[in-house]
N, C-alpha and C positions, 0 to 999 in steps of 0.2 A: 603481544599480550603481556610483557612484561608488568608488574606493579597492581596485577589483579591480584584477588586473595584467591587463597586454595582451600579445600575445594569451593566450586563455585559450580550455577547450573546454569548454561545457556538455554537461553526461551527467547523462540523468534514467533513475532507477528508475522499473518499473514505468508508462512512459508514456503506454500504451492512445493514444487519439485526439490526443492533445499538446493540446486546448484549450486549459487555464494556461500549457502553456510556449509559448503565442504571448507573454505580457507580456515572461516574460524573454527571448525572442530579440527584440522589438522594442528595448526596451531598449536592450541591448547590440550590437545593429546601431547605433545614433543613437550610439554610442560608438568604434563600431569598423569598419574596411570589411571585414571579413568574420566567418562564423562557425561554429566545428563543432559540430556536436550531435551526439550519441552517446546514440540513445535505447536502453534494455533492456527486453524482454518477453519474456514465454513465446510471446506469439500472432504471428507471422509478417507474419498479413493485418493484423493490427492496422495494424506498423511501415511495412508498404507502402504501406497507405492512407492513414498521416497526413503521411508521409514526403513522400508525391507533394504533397501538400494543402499542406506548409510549403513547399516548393521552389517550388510555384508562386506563392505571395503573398510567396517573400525569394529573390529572386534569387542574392545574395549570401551565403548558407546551404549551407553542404554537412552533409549526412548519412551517415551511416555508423550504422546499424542495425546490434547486435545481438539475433538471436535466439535468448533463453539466458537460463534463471534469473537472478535476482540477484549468487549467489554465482559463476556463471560467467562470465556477465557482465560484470563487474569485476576479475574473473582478469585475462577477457585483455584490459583497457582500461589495468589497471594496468602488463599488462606490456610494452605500447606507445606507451603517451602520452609525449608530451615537453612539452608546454605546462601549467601553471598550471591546473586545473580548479575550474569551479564545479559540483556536485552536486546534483539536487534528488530529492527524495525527501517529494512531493508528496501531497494529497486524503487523510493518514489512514493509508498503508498498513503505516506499521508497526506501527498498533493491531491489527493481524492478527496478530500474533506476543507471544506471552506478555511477560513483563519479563523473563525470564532471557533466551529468545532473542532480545529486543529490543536488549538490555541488548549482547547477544555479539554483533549484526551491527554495531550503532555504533561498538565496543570494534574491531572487525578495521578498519572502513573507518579509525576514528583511525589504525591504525597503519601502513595503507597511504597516508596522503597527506600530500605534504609542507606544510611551514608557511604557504606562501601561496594553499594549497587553500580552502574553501570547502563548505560545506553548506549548505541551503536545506531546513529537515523542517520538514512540516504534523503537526500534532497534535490530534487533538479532545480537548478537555477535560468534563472530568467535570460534570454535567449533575445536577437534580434527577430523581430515578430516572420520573418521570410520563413527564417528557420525555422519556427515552432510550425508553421501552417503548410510548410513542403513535410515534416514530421509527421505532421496527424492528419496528411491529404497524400498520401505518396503517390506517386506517378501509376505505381503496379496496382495500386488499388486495396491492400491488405486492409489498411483502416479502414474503408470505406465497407469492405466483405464483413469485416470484426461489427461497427457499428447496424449495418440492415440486418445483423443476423439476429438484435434484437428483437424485429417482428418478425422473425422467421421462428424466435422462440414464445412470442406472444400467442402467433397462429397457432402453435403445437400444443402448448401448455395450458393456454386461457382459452383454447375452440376461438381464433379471430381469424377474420378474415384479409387483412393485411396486402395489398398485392403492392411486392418489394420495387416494382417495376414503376408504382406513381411516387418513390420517396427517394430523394438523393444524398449523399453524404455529402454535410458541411461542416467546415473547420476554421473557426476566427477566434483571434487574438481581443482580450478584455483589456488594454492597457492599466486600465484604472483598478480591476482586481488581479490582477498578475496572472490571470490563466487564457489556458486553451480552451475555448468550449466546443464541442462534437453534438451538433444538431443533425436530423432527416428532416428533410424538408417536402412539404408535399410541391410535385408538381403541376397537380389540379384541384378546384373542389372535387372532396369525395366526403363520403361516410362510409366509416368503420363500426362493425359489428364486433365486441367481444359476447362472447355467446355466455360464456361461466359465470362474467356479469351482467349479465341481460342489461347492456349499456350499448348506446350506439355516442358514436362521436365525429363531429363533422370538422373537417380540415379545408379551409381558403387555399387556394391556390397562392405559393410563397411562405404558408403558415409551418414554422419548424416544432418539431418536438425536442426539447433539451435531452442530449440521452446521458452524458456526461461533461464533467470541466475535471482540469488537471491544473492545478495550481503552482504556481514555480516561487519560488523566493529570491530575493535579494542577497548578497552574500553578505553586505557589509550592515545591512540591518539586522543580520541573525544572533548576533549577540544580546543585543538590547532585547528585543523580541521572547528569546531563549530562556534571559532573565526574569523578567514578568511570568512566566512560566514555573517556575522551581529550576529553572538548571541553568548549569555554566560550562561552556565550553572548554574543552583541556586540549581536547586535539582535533587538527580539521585539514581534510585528505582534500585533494582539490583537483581534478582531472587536468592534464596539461591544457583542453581545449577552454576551461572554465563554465562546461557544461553542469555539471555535477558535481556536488560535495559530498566526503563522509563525517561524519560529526560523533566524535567520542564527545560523550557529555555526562556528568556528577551531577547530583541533586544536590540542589543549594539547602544548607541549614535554615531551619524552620526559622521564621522571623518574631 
């Protein structure tokens, strides 16, 4: 963490439990006597329960939790910070998001942070297609349980009628968009009833529903890429397997 300024406030995207961001508050406690972290999630309990968990092992940590999409999130962090931020945007999660809208949320955060700001983004890299599709199809079945348990949350939350038993979990490789995509697929025709929207909807035998893609990058197109964007690479952590990168990156000066 050498070469940040001081003080400065950590804000992680998408935080869930903070496990990683224990290295970088350790860190930068051994640098500094105090520290603010400013985690963003959707989930509430999430922020509560890790929140308590970092206060109790950093004394010297103040938290201040939002609970608020990304894009709101940052709203209103941006429109009260006074200190120098470090940003992390951690485990992957902007392969959630297409290239265009990937492309547009890094493009806004550039132009919302000033020059001694900071980014900290994890990236998964592109992978030989065996790999990624034994990853998002594992033998024991976890993906598979994570993906059906979408209409098991349909049935609960929307009154549908879902039976998990006619949809199978599938997992193929896009070569052309660099991702994984995660379908259920029906195994007969049926029709499905959601009750709360008084809709019914008829599925072909074979006919998948998209439930997600995870999007992998390039390693050696990330700079170009990055640039178009607002930012430039300073430093880039590389996993020995060249599964994963971490990417310290600076907002480029306004053109």
């Amino acid at each position: 963490m050498a070469g940040l300024p001081r003080p400065l406030t950590l804000l992680e995207l998408g935080s869930g439990a903070g496990q990683k961001t224990r290295y970088f508050i350790e860190a930068l406690l051994r640098q500094s006597p105090a520290l603010r972290y400013v985690p963003i999630d959707v989930s509430e309990s999430a922020l509560k329960e890790s929140g308590q968990a970092l206060l109790a092992d950093f004394p010297r940590l103040e938290v201040q939790a939002l609970a608020a999409t990304y894009e709101d999130g940052l709203a209103e962090f941006w429109s009260t910070r006074c200190e120098p931020a470090l940003l992390l945007w951690l485990g992957s999660n902007l392969g959630n998001l297409d290239s265009a809208a990937a492309g547009q949320s890094l493009r806004a955060m550039a132009m919302r942070t000033r020059m001694e700001d900071r980014l900290v983004l994890g990236l998964d890299l592109v992978k030989p297609p065996v790999v990624l599709e034994r990853a998002y199809d594992d033998a024991q079945g976890l993906t598979a349980a994570f993906n059906l348990n979408l209409l098991t949350r349909i049935n609960r939350e929307l009154d549908a009628d879902f039976d998990l038993a006619s949809f199978v979990h599938v997992a193929r490789w896009v070569p052309e968009l660099n991702r994984i995509e995660m379908h259920l697929r029906s195994r007969i025709d049926q029709v499905v009833t959601i009750r709360s929207l008084q809709e019914r909807f008829s599925f072909r035998a074979g006919e998948t529903i998209h439930t997600e893609s995870s999007h992998k990058y390039d390693l050696k197109a990330l700079a170009p890429w990055l640039s178009s964007v607002g930012w430039s690479i300073e430093k880039k952590f590389v996993d020995p397997f060249r599964g994963f990168v971490e990417l310290l990156l600076a907002p480029l000066p306004p053109s």
